[in-house]
FIZANU-192004 format. One line per 3 residues: their letters; for each residue x, y, z of C-alpha. Coordinates in Angstrom, 3 decimals, padded with zeros to 6 digits. Last residue first. Layout:
<tilos>
A> X Y Z ~ ...;
</tilos>
This chain:
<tilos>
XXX> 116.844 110.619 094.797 ~ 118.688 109.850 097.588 ~ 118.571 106.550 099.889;
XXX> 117.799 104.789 096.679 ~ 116.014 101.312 097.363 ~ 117.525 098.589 096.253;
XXX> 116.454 096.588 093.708 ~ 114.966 092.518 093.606 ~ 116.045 089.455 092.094;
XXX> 114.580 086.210 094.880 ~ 117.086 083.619 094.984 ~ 119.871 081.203 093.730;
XXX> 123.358 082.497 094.644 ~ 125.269 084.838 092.566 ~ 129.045 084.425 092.007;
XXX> 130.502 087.886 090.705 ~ 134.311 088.229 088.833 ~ 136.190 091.040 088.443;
XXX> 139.494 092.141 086.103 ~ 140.681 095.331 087.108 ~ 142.695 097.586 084.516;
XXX> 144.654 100.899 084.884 ~ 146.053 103.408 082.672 ~ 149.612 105.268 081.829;
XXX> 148.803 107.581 078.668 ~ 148.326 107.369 074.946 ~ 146.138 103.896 074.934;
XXX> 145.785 102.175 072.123 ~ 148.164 099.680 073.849 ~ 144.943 098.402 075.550;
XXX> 145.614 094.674 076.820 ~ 149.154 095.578 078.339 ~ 151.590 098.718 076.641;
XXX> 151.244 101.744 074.821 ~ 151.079 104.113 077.465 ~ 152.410 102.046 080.614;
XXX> 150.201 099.812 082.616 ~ 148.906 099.744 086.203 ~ 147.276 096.411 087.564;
XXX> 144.285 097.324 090.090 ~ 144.051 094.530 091.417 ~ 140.835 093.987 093.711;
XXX> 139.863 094.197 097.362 ~ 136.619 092.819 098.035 ~ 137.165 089.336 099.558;
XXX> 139.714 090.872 101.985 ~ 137.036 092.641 103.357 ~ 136.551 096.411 103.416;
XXX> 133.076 098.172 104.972 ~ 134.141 099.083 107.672 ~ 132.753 102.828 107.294;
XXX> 135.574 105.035 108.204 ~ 138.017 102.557 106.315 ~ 140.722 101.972 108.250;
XXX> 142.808 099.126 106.920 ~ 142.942 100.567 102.517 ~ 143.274 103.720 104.067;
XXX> 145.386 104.964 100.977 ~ 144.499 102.361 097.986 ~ 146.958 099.813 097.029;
XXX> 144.794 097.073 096.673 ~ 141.682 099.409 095.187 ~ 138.464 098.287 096.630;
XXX> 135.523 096.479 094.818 ~ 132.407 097.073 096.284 ~ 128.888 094.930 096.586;
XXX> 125.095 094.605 096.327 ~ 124.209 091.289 094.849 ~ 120.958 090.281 094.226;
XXX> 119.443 086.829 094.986 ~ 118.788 084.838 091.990 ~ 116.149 083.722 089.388;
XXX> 116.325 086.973 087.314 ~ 119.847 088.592 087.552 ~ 120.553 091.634 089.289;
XXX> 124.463 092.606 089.680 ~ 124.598 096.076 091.889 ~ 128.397 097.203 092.280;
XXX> 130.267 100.342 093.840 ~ 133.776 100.946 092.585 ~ 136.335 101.878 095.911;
XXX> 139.065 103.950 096.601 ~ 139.356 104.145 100.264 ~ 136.989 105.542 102.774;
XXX> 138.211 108.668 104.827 ~ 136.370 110.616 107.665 ~ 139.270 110.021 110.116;
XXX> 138.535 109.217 113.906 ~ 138.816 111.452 116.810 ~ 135.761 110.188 118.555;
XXX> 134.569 113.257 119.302 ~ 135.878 114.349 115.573 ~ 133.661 111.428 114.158;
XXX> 130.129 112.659 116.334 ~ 130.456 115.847 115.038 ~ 131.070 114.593 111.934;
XXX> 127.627 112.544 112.050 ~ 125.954 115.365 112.930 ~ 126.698 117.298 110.235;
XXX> 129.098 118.948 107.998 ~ 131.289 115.599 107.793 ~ 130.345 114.063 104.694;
XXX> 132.360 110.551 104.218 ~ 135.933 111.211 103.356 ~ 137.247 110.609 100.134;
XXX> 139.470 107.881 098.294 ~ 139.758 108.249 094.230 ~ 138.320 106.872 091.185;
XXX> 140.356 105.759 088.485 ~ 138.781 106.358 085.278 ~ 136.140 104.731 082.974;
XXX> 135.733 101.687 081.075 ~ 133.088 099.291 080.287 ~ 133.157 095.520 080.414;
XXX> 131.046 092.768 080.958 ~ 130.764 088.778 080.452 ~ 128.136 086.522 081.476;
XXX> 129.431 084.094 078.406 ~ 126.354 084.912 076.592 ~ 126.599 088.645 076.735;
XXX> 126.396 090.902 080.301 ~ 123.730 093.673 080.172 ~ 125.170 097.114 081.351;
XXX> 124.819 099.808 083.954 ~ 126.401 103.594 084.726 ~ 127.258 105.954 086.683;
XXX> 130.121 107.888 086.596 ~ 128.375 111.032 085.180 ~ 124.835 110.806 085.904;
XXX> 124.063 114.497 085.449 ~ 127.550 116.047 084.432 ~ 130.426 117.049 087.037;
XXX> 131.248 120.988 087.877 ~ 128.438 121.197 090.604 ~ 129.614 117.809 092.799;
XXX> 128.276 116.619 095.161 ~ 125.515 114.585 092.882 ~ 128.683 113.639 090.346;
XXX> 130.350 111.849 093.550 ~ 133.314 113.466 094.778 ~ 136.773 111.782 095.300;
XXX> 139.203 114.546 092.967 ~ 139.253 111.096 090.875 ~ 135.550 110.910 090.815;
XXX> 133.670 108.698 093.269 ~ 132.101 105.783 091.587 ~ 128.805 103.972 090.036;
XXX> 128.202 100.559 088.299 ~ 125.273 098.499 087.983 ~ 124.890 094.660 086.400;
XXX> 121.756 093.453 085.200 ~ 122.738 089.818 084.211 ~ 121.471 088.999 080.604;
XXX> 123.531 085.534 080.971 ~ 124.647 084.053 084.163 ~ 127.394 082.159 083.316;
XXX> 128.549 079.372 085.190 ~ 130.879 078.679 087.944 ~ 127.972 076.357 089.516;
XXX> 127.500 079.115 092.101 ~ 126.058 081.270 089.639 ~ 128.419 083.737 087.294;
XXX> 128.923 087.416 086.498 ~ 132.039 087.975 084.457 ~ 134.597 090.909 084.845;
XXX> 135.885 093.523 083.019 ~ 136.901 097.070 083.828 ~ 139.248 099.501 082.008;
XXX> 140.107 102.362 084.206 ~ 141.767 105.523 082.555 ~ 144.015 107.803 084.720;
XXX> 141.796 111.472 085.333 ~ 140.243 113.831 083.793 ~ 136.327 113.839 083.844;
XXX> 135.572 116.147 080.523 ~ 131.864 115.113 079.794 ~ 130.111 111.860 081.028;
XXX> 132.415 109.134 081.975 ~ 130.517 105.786 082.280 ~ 132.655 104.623 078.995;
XXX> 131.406 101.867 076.353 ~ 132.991 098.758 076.473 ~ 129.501 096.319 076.375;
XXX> 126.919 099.047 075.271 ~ 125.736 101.430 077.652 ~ 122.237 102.128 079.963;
XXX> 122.121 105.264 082.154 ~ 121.574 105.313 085.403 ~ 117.918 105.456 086.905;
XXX> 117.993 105.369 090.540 ~ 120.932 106.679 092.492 ~ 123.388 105.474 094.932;
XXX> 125.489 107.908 097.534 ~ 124.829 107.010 100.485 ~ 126.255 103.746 100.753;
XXX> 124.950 100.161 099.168 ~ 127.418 098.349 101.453 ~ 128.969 095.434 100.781;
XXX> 128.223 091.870 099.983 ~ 130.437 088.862 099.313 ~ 130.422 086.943 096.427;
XXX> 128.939 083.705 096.361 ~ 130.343 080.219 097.625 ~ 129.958 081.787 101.347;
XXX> 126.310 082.021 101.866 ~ 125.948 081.295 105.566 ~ 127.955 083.794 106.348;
XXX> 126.588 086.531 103.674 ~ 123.593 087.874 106.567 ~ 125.827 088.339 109.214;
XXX> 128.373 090.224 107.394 ~ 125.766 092.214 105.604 ~ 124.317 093.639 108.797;
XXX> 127.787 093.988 110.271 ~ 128.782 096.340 107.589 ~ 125.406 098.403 108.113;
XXX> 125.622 098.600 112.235 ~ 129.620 099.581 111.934 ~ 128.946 102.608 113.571;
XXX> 130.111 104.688 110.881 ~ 127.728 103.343 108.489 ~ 124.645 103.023 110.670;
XXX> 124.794 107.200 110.866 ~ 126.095 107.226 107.290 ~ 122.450 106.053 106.481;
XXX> 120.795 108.253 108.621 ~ 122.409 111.243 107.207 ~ 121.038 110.609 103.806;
XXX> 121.558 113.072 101.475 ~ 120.835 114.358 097.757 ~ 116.665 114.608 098.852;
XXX> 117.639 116.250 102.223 ~ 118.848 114.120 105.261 ~ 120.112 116.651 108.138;
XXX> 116.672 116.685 109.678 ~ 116.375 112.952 110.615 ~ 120.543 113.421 112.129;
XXX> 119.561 116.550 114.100 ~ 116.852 114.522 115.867 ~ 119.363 111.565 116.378;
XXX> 121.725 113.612 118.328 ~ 118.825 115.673 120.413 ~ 117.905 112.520 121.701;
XXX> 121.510 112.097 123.043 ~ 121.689 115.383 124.480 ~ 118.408 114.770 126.398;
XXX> 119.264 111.142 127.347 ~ 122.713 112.545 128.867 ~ 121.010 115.537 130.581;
XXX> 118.568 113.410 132.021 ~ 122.118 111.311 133.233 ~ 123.037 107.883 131.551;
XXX> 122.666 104.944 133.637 ~ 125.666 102.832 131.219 ~ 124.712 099.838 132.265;
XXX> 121.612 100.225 133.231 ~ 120.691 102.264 130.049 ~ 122.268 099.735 127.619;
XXX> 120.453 096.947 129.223 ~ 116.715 098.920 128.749 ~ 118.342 098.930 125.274;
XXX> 119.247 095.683 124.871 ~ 115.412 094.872 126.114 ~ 113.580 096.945 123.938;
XXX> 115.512 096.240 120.865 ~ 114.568 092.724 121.379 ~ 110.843 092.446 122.092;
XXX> 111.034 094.875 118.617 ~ 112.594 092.719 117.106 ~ 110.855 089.187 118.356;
XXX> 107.110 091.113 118.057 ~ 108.037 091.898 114.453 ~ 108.809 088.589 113.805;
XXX> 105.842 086.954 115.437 ~ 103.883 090.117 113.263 ~ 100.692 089.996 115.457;
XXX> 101.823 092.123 118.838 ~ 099.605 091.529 121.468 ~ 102.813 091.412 124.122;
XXX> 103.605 094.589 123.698 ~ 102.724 096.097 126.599 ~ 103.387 092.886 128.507;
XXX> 107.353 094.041 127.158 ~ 106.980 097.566 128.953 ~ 106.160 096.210 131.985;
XXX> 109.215 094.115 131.893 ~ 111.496 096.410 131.193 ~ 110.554 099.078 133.933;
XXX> 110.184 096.171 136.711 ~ 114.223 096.463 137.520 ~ 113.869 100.347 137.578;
XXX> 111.408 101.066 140.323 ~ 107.776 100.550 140.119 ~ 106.271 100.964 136.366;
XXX> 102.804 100.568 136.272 ~ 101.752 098.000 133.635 ~ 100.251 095.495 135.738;
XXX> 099.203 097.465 138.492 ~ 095.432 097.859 138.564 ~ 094.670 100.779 141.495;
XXX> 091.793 098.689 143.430 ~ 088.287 100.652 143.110 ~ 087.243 103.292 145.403;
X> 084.168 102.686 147.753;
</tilos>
């Protein structure tokens, strides 16, 4: 005599597909783990009724993010600009700094960050060999929420070049050049200097282009200085610092301005302002970060 067909995970028509596929995961240990993923499953089974994309459709779609996994390389990470252009990693760090408001906004840590910078002085340069380009002097303060300084604060510096290439795109620019960290002094203070660093668009030889010209957006982000403050006893701060008169200043391909992160860059004739030393026009941005109380930890390079 054959035995009754059990049911309870086979799939009968579309409204039972989601869930059957939720009991299968219903043993799941992780209770946050089990909420995600219980989550993802069902806004996507909602994306594909709504939208009831075609085989073809799924097929093209699946061969999207297979060509963005093998487009990351050791200098790359495709993935990464993948949630940048969608707005996924801006929105991630909005979400998570609204509750947190009397510290400094995050930003995104981008493709383009690197383990092991150099360590410098207080006022020495990050410019590594011949970088031409108008001269940047940078100083700022890191300080808690009290408005006090943070003292021995890790803080972590890298740029775009003023012809807007990072030194790892770049053949004709030193190892490490532009990059850069420092140890702030008793008053939480830091300064270096370096040069004005220049808009550029986002890679656009893979999938992620493609994707961009479909869409027919621009690949440009505006001048920016990347920022990692680490401090022990509080939460770490991964941020950005835009230029205020900076070409695409209010379409950055990425999201990731807020009016919290755009500073002054004040221009100065040679001879003139704080560093009359200087023999040629140069630039100055004055910076302050507010840390909250937390767990220091560092990011994880999406390149090597």
């Amino acid at each position: 005599m054959d035995r009754p067909v059990q049911c309870s995970n086979i799939v009968t028509d579309a409204t039972s597909t989601t869930a059957v596929v939720l009991a299968a995961m219903e043993k799941t240990a992780d209770p946050r783990l089990k909420g995600i993923l219980n989550a993802v499953v069902r806004h996507a089974h909602a994306f594909l009724n709504e939208v009831k994309l075609t085989d073809d459709e799924f097929e093209r779609g699946l061969d999207f993010i297979r060509r963005v996994g093998l487009t990351c390389t050791d200098s790359h990470n495709e993935m990464v600009l993948l949630a940048d252009v969608l707005g996924l990693s801006t929105l991630v760090k909005v979400l998570n700094n609204a509750a947190h408001e009397e510290r400094t906004g995050g930003a995104l840590l981008g493709p383009f960050y690197r383990a092991g910078s150099p360590r410098y002085e207080q006022g020495h340069a990050i410019v590594q060999g011949t970088t031409l380009g108008p001269p940047l002097f940078v100083s700022g303060h890191v300080l808690d929420t009290n408005r006090q300084p943070i003292r021995n604060a890790r803080v972590e510096v890298w740029q775009a070049s003023p012809v807007g290439l990072y030194e790892n795109q770049d053949p004709q620019q030193p190892e490490m050049n532009l990059r850069g960290h420092f140890f702030t002094d008793a008053q939480g203070a830091v300064k270096f200097r370096s040069v004005r660093p220049a808009g550029y668009p986002v890679p656009t030889q893979g999938p992620v282009g493609d994707l961009l010209r479909l869409q027919k957006r621009h690949p440009y982000r505006p001048a920016h200085l990347h920022f990692v403050v680490v401090a022990q006893g509080y939460a770490t701060l991964i941020s950005q610092i835009f230029a205020d008169d900076a070409e695409y200043l209010d379409s950055d391909v990425v999201f990731g301005v807020t009016r919290d992160l755009v500073g002054e860059f004040e221009r100065h004739e040679a001879g003139t302002g704080p560093h009359p030393q200087t023999q040629e026009p140069y630039y100055t941005l004055e910076c302050v970060f507010v840390l909250g109380e937390g767990v220091s930890t560092y990011p994880t390079p999406p390149i090597k």
